[in-house]
RODO-176103 format. One line per 5 residues: their letters; for each residue z, y, x of N, C-alpha, C. Coordinates in steps of 0.2 Angstrom, whole numbers, plus 2048, in hexadecimal, padded with zeros to 3 digits. Layout:
a	Z Y X Z Y X Z Y X | ...
# end
This chain:
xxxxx	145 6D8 4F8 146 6D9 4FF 13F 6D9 503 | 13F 6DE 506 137 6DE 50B 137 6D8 513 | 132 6D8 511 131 6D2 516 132 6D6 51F | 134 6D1 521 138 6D1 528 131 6D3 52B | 132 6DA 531 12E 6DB 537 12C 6D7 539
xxxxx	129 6D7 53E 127 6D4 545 12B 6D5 54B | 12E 6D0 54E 131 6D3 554 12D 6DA 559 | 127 6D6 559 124 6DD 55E 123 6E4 559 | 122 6E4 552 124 6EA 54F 12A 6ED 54F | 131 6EA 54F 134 6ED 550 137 6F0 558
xxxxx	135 6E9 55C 136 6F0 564 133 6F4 565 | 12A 6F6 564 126 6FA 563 12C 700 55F | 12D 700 558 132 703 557 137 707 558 | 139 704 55A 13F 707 560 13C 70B 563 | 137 707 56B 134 70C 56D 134 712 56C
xxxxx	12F 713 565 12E 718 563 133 71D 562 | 139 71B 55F 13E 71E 55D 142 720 562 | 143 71D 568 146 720 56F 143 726 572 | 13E 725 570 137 72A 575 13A 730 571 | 13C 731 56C 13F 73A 56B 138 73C 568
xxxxx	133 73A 569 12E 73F 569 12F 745 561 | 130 73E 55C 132 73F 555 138 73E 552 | 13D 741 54C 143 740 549 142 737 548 | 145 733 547 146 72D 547 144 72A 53C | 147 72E 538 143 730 535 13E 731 533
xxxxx	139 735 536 132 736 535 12D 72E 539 | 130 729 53F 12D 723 540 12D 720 53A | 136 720 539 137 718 533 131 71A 52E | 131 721 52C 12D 724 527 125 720 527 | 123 722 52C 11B 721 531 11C 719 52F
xxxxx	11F 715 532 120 70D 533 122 70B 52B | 123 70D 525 125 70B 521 12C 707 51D | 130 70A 526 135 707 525 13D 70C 521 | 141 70B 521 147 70E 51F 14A 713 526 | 14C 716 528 14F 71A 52D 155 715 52E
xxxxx	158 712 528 160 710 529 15B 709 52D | 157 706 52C 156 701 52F 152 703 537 | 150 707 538 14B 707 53F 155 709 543 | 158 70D 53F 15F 70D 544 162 707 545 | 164 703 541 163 6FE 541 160 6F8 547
xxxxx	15A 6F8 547 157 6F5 54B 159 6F8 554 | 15B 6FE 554 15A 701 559 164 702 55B | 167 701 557 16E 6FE 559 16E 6F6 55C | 16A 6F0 558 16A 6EC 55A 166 6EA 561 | 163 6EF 564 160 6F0 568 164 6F1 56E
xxxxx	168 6F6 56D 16D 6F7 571 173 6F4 574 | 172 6EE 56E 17B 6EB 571 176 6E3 573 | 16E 6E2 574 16A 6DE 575 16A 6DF 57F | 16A 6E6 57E 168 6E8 584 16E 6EA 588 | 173 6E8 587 17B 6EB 589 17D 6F0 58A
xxxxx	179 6F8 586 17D 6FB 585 181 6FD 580 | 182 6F8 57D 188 6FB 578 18A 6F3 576 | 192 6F2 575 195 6ED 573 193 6E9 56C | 194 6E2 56D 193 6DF 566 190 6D8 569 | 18D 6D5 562 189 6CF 564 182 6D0 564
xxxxx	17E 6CD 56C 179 6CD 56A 175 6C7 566 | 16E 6C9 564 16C 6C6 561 16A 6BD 560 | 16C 6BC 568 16B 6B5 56A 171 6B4 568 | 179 6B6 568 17F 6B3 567 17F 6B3 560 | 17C 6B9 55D 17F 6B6 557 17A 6B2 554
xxxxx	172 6B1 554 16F 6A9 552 176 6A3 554 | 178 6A3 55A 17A 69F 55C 180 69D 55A | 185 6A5 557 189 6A5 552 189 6A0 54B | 183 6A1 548 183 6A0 543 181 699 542 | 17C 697 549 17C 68F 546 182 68C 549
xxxxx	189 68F 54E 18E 689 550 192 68B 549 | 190 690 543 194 68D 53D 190 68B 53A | 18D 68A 538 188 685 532 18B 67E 537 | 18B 67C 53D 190 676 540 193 675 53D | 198 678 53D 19E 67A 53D 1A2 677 535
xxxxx	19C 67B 530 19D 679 529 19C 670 529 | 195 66F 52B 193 669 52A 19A 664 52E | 19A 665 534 1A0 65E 535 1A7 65F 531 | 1A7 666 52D 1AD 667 52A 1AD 662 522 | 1A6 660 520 1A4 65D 51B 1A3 656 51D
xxxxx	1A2 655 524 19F 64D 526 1AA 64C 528 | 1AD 64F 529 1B5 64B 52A 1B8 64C 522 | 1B6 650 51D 1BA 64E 518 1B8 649 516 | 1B1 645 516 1AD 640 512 1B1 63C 517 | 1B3 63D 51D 1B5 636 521 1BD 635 51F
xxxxx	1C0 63B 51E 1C5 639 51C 1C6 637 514 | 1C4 638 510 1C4 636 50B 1C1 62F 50B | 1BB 62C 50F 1B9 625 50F 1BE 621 513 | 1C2 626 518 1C8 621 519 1CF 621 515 | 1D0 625 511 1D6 624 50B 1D2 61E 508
xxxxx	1CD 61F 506 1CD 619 501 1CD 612 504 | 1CA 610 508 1C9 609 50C 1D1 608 50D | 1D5 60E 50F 1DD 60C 50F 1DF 609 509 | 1DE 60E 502 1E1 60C 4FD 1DE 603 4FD | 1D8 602 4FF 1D5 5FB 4FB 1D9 5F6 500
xxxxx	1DB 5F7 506 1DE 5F3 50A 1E5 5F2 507 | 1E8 5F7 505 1EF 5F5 504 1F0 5F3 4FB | 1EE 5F2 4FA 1EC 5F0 4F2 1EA 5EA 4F1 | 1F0 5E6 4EC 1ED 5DB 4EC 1E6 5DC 4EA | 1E4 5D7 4EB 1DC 5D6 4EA 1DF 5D0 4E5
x	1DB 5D1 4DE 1DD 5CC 4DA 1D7 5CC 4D5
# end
């Protein structure tokens, strides 16, 4: 996997790519990047900048850690429930 841009590479890129001057193609080409990728970047640019629907990129980091939450209390309530099945069983159980 190739190591991630730079942010300011990739808006420069764009730029680039809005400006028409050249096929989108010949930039990603020039930049060493994938064409499917510079579209890419310039999609997410658009639903960044509200024209066009979706999540932007602040929602969905934000997306993603309220489920890593999510998982985690999902794991912190089964250990609690389990630690309280057991404590039940030991109460209810003669001690001898």
């Amino acid at each position: 996997m190739p190591a991630a841009k730079p942010p300011e590479f990739r808006r420069r890129a764009v730029e680039l790519a809005r400006a028409g001057d050249q096929p989108v193609a010949k930039i990603a080409s020039d930049l060493g990047i994938s064409e499917s990728c510079l579209r890419r970047w310039m999609a997410v640019d658009d639903v960044d900048a509200g024209r066009r629907e979706g999540l932007t990129t602040s929602e969905r980091k934000e997306l993603v850690e309220l489920r890593r939450q999510n998982r985690l209390q999902a794991m912190e309530i089964e250990i609690l429930k389990r630690a309280s099945a057991y404590f039940a069983r030991e109460n209810v159980l003669p001690k001898g």
